[in-house]
CHARMM internal coordinates of N, CA and C (Angstrom, degrees):
IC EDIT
DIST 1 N 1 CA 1.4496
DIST 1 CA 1 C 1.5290
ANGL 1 N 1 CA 1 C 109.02
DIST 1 C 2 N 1.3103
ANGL 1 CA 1 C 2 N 109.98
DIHE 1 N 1 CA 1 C 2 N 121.45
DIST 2 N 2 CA 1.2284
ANGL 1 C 2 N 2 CA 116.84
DIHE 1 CA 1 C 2 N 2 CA -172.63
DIST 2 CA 2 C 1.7711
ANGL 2 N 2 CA 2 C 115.46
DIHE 1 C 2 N 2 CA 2 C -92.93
DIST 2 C 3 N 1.5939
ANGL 2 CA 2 C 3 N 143.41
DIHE 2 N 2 CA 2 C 3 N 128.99
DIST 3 N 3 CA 1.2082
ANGL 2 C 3 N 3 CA 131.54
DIHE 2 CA 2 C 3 N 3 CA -157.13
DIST 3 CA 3 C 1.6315
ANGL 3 N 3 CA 3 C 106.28
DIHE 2 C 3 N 3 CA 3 C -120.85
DIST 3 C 4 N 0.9658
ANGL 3 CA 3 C 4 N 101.25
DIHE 3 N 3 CA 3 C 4 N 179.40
DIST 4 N 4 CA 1.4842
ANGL 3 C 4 N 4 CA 108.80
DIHE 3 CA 3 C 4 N 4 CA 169.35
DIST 4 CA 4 C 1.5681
ANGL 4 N 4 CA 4 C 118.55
DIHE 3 C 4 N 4 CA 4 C -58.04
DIST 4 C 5 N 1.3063
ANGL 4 CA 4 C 5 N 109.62
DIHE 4 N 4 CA 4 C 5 N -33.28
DIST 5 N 5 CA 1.3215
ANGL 4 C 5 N 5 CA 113.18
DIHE 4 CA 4 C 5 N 5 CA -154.34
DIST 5 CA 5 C 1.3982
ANGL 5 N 5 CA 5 C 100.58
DIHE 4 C 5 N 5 CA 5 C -103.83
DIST 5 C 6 N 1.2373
ANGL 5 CA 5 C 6 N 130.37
DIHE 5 N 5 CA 5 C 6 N 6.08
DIST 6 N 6 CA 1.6549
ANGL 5 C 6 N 6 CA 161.66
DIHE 5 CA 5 C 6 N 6 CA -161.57
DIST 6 CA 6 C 1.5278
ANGL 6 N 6 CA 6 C 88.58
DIHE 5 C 6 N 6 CA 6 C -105.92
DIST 6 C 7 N 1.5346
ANGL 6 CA 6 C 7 N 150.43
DIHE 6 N 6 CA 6 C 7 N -34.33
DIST 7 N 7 CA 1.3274
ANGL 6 C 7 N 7 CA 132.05
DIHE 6 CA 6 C 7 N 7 CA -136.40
DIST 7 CA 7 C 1.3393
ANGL 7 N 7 CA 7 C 88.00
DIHE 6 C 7 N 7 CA 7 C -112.45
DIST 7 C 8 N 1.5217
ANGL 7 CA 7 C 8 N 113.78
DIHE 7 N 7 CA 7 C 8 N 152.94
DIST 8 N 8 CA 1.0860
ANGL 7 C 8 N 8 CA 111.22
DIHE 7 CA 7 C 8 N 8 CA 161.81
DIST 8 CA 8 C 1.9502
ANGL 8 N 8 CA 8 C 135.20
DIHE 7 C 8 N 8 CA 8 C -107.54
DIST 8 C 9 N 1.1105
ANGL 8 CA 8 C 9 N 112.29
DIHE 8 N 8 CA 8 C 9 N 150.99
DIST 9 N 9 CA 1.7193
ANGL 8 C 9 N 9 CA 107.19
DIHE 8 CA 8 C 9 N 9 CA -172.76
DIST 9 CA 9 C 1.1077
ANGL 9 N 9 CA 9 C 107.19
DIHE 8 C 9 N 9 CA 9 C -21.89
DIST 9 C 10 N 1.3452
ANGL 9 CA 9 C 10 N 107.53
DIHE 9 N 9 CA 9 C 10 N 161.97
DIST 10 N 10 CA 2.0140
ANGL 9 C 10 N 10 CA 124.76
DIHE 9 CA 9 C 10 N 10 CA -166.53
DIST 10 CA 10 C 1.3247
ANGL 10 N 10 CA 10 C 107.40
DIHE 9 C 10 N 10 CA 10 C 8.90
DIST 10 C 11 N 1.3558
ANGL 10 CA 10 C 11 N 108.45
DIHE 10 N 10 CA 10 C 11 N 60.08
DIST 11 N 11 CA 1.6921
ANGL 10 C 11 N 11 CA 121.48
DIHE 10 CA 10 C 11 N 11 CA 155.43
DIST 11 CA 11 C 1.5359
ANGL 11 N 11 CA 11 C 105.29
DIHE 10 C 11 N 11 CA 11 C -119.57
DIST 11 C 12 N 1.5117
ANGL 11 CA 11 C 12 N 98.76
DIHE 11 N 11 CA 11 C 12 N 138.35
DIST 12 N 12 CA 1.9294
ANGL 11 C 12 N 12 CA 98.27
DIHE 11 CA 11 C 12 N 12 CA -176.06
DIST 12 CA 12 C 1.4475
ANGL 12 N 12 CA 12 C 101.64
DIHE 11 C 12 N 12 CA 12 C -109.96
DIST 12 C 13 N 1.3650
ANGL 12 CA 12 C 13 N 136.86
DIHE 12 N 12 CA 12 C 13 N 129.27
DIST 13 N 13 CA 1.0648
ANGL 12 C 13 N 13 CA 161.69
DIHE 12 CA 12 C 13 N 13 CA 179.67
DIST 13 CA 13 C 1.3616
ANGL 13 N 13 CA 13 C 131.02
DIHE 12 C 13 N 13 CA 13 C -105.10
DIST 13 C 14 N 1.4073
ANGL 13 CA 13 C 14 N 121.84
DIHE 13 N 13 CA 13 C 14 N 148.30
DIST 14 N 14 CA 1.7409
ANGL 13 C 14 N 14 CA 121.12
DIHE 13 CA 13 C 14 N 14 CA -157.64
DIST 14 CA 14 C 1.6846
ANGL 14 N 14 CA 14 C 97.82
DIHE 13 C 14 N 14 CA 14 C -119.50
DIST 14 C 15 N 1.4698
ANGL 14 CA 14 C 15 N 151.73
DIHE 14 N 14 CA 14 C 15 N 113.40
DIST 15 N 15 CA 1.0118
ANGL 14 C 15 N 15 CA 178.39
DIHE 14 CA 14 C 15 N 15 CA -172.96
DIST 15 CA 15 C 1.8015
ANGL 15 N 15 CA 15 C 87.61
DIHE 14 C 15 N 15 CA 15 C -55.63
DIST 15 C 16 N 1.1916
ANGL 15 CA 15 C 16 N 134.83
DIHE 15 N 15 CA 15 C 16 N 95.77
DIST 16 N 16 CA 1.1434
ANGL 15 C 16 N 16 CA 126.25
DIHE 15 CA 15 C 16 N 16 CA 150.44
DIST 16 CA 16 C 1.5130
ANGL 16 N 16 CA 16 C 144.66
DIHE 15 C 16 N 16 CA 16 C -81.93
DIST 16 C 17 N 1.8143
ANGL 16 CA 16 C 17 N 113.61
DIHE 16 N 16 CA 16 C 17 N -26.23
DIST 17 N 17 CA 0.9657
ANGL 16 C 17 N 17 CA 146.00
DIHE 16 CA 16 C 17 N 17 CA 144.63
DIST 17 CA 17 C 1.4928
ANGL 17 N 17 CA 17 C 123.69
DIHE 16 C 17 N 17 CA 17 C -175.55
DIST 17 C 18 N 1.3276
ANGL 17 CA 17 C 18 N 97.90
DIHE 17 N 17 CA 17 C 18 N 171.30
DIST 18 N 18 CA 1.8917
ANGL 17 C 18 N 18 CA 113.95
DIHE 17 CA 17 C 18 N 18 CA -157.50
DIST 18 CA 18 C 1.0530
ANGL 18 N 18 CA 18 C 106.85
DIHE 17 C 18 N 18 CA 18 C -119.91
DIST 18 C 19 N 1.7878
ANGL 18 CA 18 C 19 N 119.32
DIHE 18 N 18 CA 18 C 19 N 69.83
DIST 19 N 19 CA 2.0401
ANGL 18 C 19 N 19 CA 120.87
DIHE 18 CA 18 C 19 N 19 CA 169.96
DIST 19 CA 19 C 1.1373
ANGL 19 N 19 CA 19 C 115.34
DIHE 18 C 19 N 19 CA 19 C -46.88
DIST 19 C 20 N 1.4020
ANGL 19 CA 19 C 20 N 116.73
DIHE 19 N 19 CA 19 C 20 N 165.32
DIST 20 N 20 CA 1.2197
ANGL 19 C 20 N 20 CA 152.00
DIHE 19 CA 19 C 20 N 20 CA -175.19
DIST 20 CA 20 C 1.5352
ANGL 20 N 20 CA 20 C 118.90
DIHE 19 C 20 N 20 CA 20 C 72.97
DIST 20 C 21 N 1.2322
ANGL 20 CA 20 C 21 N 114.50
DIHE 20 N 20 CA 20 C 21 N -160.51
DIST 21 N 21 CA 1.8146
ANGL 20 C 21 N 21 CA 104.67
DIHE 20 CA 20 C 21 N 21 CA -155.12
DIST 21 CA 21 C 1.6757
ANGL 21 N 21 CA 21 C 91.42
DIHE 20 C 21 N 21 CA 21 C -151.27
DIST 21 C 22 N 1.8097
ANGL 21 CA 21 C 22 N 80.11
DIHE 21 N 21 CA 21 C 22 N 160.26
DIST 22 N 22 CA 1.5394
ANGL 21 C 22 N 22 CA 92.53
DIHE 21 CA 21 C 22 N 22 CA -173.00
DIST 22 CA 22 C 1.3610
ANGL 22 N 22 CA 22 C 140.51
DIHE 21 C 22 N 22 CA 22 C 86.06
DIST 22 C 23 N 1.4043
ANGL 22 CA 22 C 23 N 118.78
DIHE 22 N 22 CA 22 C 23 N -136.19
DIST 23 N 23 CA 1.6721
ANGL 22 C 23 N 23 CA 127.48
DIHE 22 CA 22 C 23 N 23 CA -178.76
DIST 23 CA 23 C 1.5223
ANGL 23 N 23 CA 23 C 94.47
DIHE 22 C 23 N 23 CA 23 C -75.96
DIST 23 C 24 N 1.5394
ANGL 23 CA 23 C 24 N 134.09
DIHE 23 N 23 CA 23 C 24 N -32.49
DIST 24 N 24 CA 1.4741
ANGL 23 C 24 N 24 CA 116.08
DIHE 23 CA 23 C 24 N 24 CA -140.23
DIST 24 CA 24 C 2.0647
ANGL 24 N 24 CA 24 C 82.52
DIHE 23 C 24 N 24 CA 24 C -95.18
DIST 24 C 25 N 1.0107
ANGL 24 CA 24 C 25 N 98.67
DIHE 24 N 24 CA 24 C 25 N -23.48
DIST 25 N 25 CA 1.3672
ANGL 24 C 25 N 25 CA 105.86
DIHE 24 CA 24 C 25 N 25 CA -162.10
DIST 25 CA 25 C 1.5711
ANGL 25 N 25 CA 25 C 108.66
DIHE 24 C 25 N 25 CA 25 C -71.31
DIST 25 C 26 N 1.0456
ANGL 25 CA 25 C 26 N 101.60
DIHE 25 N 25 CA 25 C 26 N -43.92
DIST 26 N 26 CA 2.0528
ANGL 25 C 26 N 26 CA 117.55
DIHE 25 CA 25 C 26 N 26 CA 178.74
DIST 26 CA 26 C 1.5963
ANGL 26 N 26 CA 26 C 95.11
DIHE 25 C 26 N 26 CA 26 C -75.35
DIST 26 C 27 N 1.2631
ANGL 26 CA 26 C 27 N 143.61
DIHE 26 N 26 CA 26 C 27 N -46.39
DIST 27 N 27 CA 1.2593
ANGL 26 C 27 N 27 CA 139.18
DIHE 26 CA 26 C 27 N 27 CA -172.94
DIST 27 CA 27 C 1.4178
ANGL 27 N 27 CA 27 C 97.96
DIHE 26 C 27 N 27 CA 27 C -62.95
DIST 27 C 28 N 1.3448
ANGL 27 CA 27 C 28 N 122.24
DIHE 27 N 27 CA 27 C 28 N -31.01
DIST 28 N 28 CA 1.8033
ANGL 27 C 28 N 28 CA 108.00
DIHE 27 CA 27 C 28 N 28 CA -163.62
DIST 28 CA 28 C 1.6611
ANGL 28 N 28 CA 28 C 93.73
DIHE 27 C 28 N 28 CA 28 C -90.33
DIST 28 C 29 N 1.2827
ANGL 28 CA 28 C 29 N 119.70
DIHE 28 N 28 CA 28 C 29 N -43.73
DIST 29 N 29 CA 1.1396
ANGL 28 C 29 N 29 CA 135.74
DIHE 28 CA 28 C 29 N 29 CA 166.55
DIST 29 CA 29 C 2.0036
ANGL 29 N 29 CA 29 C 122.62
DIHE 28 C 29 N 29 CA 29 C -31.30
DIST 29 C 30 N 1.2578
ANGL 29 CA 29 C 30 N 102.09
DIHE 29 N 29 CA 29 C 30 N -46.12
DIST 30 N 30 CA 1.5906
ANGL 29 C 30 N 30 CA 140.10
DIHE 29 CA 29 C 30 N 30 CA 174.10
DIST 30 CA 30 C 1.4741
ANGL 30 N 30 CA 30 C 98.33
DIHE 29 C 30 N 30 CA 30 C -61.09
DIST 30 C 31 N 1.2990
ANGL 30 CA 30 C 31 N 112.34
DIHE 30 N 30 CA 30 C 31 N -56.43
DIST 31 N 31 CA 1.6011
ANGL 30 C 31 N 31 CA 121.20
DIHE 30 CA 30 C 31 N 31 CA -158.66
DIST 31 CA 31 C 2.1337
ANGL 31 N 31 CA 31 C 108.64
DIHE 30 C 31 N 31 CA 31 C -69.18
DIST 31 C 32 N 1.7446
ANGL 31 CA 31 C 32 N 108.68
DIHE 31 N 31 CA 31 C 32 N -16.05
DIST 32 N 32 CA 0.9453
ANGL 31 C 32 N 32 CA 132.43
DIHE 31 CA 31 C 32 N 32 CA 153.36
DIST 32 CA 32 C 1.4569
ANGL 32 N 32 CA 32 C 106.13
DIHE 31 C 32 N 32 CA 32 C 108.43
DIST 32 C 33 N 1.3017
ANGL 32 CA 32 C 33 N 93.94
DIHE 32 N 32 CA 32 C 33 N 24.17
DIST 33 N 33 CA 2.0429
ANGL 32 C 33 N 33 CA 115.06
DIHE 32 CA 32 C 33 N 33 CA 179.78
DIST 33 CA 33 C 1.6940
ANGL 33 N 33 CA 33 C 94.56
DIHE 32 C 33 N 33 CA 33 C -84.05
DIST 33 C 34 N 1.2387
ANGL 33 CA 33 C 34 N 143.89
DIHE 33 N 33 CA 33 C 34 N 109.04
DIST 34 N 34 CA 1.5202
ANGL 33 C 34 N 34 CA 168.50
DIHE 33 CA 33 C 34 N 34 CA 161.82
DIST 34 CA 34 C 1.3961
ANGL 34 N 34 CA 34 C 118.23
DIHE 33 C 34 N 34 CA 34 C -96.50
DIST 34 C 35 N 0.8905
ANGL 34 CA 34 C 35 N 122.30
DIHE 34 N 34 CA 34 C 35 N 172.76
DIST 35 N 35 CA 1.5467
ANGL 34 C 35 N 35 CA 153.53
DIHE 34 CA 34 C 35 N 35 CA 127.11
DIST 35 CA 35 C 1.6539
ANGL 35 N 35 CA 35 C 105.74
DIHE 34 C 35 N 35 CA 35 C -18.90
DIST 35 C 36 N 1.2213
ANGL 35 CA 35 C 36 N 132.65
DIHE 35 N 35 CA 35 C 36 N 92.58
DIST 36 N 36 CA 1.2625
ANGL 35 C 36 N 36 CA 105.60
DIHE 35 CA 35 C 36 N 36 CA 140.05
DIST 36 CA 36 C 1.8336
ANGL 36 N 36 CA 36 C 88.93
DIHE 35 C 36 N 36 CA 36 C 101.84
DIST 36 C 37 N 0.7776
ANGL 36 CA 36 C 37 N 121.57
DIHE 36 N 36 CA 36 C 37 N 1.15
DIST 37 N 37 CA 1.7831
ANGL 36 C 37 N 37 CA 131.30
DIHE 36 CA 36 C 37 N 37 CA 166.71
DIST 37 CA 37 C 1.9078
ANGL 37 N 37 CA 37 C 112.00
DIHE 36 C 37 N 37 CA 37 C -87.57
DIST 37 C 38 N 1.4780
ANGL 37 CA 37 C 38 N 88.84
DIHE 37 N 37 CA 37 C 38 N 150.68
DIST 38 N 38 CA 1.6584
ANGL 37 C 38 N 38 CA 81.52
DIHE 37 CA 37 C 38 N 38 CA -157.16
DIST 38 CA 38 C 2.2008
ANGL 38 N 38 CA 38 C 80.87
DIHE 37 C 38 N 38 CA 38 C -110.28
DIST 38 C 39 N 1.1114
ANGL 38 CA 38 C 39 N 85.59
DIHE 38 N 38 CA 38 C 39 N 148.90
DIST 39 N 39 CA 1.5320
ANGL 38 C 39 N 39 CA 96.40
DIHE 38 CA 38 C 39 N 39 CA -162.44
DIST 39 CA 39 C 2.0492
ANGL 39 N 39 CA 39 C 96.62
DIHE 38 C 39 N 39 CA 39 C -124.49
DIST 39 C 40 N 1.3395
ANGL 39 CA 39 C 40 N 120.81
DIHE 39 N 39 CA 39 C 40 N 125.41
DIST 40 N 40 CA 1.2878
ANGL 39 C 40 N 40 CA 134.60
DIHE 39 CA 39 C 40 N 40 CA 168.92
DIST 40 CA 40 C 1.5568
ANGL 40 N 40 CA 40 C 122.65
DIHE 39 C 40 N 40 CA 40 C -111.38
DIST 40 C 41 N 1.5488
ANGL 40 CA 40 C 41 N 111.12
DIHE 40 N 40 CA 40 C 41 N 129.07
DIST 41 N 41 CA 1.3408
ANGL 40 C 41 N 41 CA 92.34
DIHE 40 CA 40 C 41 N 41 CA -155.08
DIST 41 CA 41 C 1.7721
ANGL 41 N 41 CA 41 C 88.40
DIHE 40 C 41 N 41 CA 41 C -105.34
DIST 41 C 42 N 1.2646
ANGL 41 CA 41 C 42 N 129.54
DIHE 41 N 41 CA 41 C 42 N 126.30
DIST 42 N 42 CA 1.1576
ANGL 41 C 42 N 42 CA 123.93
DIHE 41 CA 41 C 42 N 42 CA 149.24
DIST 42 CA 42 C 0.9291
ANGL 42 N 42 CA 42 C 136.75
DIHE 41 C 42 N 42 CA 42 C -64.96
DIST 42 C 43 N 1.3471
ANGL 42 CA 42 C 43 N 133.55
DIHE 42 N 42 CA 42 C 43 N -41.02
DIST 43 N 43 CA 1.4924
ANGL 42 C 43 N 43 CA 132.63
DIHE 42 CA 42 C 43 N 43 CA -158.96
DIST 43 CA 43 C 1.6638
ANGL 43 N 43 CA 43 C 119.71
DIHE 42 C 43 N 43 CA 43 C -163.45
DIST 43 C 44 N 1.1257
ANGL 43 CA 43 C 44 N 141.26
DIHE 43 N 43 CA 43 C 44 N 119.23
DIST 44 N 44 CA 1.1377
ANGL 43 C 44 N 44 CA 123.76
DIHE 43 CA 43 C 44 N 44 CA 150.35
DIST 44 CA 44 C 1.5807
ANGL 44 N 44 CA 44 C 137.09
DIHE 43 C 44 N 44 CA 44 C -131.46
DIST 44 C 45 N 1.1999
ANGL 44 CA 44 C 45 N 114.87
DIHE 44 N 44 CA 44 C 45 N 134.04
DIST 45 N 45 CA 1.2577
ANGL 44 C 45 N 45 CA 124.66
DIHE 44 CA 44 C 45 N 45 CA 175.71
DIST 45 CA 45 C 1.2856
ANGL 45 N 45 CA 45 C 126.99
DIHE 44 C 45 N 45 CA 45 C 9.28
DIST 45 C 46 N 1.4799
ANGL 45 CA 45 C 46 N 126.15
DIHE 45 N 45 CA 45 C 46 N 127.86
DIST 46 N 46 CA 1.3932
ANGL 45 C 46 N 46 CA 126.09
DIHE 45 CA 45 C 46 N 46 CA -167.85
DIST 46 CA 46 C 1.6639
ANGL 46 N 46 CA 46 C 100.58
DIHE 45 C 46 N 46 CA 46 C -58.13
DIST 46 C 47 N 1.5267
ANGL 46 CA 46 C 47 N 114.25
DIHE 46 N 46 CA 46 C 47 N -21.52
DIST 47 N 47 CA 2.1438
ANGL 46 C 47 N 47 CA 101.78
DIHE 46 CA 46 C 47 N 47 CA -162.71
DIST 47 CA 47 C 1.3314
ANGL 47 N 47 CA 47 C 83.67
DIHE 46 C 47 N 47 CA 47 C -121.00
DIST 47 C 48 N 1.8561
ANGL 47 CA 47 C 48 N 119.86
DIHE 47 N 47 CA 47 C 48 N 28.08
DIST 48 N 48 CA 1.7106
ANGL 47 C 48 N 48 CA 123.95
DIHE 47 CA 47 C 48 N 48 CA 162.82
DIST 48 CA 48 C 1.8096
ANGL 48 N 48 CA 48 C 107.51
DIHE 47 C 48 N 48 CA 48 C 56.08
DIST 48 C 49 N 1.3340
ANGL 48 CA 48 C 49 N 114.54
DIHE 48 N 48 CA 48 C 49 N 33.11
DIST 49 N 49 CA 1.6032
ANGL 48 C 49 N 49 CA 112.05
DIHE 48 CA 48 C 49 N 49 CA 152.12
DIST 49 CA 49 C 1.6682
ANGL 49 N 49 CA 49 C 107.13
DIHE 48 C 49 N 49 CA 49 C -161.09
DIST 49 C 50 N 1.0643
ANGL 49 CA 49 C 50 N 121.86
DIHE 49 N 49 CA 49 C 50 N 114.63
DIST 50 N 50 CA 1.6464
ANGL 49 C 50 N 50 CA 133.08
DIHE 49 CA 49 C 50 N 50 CA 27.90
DIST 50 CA 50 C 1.6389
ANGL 50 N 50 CA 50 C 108.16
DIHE 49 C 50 N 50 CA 50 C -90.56
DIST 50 C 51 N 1.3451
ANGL 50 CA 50 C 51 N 113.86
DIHE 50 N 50 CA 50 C 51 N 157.34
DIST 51 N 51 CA 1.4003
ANGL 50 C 51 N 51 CA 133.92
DIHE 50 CA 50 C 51 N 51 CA 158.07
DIST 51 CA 51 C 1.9909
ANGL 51 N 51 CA 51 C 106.02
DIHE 50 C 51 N 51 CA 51 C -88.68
DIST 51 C 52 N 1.6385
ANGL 51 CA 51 C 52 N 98.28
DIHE 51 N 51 CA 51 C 52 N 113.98
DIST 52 N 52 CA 1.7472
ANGL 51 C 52 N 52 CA 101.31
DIHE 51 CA 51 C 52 N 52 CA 155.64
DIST 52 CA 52 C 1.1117
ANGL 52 N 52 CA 52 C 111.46
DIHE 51 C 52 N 52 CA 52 C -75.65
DIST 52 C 53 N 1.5405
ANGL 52 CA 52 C 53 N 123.38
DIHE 52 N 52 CA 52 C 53 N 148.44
DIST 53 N 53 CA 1.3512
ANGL 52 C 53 N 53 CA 127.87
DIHE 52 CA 52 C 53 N 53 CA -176.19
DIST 53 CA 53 C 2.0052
ANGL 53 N 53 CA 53 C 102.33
DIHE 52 C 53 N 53 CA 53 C -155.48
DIST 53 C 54 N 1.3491
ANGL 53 CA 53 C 54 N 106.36
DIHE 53 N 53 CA 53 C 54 N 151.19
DIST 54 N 54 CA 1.4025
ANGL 53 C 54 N 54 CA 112.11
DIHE 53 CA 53 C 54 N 54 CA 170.16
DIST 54 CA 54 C 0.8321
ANGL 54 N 54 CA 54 C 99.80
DIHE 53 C 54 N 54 CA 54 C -104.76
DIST 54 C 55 N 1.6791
ANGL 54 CA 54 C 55 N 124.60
DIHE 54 N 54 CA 54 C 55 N 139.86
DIST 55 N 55 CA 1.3625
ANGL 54 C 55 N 55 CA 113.77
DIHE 54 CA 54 C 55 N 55 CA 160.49
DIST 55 CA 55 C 1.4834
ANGL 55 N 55 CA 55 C 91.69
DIHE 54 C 55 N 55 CA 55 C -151.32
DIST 55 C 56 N 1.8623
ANGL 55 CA 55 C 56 N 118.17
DIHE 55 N 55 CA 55 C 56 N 143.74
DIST 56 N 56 CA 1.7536
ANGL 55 C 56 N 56 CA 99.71
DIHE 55 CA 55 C 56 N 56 CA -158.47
DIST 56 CA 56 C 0.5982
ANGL 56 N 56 CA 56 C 113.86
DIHE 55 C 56 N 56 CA 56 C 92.36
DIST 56 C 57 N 1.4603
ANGL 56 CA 56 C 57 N 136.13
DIHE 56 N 56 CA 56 C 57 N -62.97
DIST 57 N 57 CA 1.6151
ANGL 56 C 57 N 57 CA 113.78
DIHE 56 CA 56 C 57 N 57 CA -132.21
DIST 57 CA 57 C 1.6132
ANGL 57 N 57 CA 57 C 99.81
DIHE 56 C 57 N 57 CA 57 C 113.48
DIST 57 C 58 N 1.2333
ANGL 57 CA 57 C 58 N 111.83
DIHE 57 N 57 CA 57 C 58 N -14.28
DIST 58 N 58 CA 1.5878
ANGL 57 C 58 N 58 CA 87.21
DIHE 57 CA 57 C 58 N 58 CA 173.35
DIST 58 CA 58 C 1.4049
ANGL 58 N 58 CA 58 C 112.52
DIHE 57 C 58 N 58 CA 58 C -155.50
DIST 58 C 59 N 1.1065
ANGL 58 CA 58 C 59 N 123.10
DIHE 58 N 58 CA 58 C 59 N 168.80
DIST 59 N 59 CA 1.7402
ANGL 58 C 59 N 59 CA 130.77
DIHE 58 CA 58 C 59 N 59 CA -172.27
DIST 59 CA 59 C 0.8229
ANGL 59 N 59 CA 59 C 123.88
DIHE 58 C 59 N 59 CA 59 C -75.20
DIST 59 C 60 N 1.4399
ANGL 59 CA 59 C 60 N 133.49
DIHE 59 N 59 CA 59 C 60 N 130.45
DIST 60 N 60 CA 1.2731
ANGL 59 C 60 N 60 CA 138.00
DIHE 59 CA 59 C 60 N 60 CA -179.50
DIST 60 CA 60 C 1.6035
ANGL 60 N 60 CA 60 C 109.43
DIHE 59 C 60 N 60 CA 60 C -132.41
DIST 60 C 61 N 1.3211
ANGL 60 CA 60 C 61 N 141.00
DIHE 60 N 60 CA 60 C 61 N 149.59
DIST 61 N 61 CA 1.6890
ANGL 60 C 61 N 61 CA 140.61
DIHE 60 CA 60 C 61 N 61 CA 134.38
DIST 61 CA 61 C 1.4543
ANGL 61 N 61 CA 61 C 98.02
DIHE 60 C 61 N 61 CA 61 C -99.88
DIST 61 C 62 N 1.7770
ANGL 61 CA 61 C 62 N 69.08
DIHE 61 N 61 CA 61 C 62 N 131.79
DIST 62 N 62 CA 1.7326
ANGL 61 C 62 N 62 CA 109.37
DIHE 61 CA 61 C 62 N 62 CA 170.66
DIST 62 CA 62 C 1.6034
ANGL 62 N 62 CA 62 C 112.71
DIHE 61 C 62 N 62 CA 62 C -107.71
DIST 62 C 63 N 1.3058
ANGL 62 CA 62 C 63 N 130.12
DIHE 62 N 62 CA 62 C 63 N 135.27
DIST 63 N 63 CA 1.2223
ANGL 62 C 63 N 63 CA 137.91
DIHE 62 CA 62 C 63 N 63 CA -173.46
DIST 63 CA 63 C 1.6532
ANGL 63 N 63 CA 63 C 115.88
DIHE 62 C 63 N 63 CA 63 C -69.89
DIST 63 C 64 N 1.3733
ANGL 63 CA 63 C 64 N 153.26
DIHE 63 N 63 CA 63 C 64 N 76.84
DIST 64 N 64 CA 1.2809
ANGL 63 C 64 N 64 CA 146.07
DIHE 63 CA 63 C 64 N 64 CA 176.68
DIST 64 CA 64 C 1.8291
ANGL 64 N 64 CA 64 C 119.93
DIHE 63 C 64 N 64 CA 64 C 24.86
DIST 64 C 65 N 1.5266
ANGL 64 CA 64 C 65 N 99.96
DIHE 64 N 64 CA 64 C 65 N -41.53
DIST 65 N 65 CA 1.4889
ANGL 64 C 65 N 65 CA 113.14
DIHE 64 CA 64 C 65 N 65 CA -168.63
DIST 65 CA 65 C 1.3619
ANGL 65 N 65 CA 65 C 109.22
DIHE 64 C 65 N 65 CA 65 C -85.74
DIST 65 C 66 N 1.4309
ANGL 65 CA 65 C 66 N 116.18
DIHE 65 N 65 CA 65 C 66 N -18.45
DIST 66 N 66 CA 1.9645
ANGL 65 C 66 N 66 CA 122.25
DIHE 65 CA 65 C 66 N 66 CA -161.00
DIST 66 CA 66 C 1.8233
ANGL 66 N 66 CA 66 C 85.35
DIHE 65 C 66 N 66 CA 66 C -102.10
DIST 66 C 67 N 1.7767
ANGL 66 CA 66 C 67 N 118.84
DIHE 66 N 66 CA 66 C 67 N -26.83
DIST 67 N 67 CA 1.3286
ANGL 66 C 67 N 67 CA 115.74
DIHE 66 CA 66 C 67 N 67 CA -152.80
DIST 67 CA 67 C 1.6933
ANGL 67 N 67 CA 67 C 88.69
DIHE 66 C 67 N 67 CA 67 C -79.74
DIST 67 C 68 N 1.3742
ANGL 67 CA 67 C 68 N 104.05
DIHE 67 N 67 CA 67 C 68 N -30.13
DIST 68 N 68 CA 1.8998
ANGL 67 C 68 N 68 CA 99.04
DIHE 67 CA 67 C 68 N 68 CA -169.57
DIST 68 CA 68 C 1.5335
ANGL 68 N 68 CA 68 C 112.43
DIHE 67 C 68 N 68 CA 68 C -59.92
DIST 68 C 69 N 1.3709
ANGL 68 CA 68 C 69 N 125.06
DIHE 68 N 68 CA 68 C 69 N -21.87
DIST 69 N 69 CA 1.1840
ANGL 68 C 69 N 69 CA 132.01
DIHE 68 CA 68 C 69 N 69 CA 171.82
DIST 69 CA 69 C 1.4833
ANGL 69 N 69 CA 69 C 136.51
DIHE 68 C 69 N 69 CA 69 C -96.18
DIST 69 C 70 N 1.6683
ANGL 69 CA 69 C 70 N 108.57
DIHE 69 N 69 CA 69 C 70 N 30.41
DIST 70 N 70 CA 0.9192
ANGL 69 C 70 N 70 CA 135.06
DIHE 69 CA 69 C 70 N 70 CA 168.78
DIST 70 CA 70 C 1.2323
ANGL 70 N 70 CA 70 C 115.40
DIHE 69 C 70 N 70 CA 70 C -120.60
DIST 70 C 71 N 0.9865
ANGL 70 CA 70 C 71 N 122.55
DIHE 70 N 70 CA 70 C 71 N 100.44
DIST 71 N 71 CA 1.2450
ANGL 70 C 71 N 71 CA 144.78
DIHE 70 CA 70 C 71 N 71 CA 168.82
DIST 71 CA 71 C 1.3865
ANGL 71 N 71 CA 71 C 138.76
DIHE 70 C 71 N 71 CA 71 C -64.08
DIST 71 C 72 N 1.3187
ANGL 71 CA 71 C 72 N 139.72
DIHE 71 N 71 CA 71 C 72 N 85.58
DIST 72 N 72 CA 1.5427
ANGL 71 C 72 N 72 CA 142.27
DIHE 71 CA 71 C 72 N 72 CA -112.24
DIST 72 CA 72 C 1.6050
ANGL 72 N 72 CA 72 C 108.66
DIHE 71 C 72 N 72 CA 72 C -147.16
DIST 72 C 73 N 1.2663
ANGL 72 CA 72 C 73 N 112.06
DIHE 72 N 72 CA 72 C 73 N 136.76
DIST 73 N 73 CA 1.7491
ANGL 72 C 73 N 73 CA 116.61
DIHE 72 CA 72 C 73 N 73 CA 169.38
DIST 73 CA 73 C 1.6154
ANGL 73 N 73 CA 73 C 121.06
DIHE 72 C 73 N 73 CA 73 C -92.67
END
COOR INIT
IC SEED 1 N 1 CA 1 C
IC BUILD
């Protein structure tokens, strides 16, 4: 299983599914990370947390721990 936090900079990625349950799950969900959304990683952190990412159309950092539960092609 390949994750978010698995990809490397200016690699574009396909949203296969979004583990875990609950609040953490609807917040990543919220942020407009889905099913089937193509995710670009710009940048991350010299000690690798936060991860920059496009997704949309627009920028977001994602925390190392929310990225492991994204599940990605």
């Amino acid at each position: 299983m390949k994750t978010l936090k698995d990809v490397k900079v200016k690699d574009t990625v396909k949203v296969v599914k979004i583990h875990g349950a609950g609040a953490i799950k609807r917040r990543i969900m919220d942020m407009g990370i889905t099913k089937g959304t193509e995710i670009y990683v710009r940048k991350v952190a010299p000690l690798g947390d936060p991860f920059e990412i496009t997704v949309r159309g627009y920028e977001l950092s994602i925390r190392k721990m929310d990225a492991e539960m994204i599940e990605v092609e």
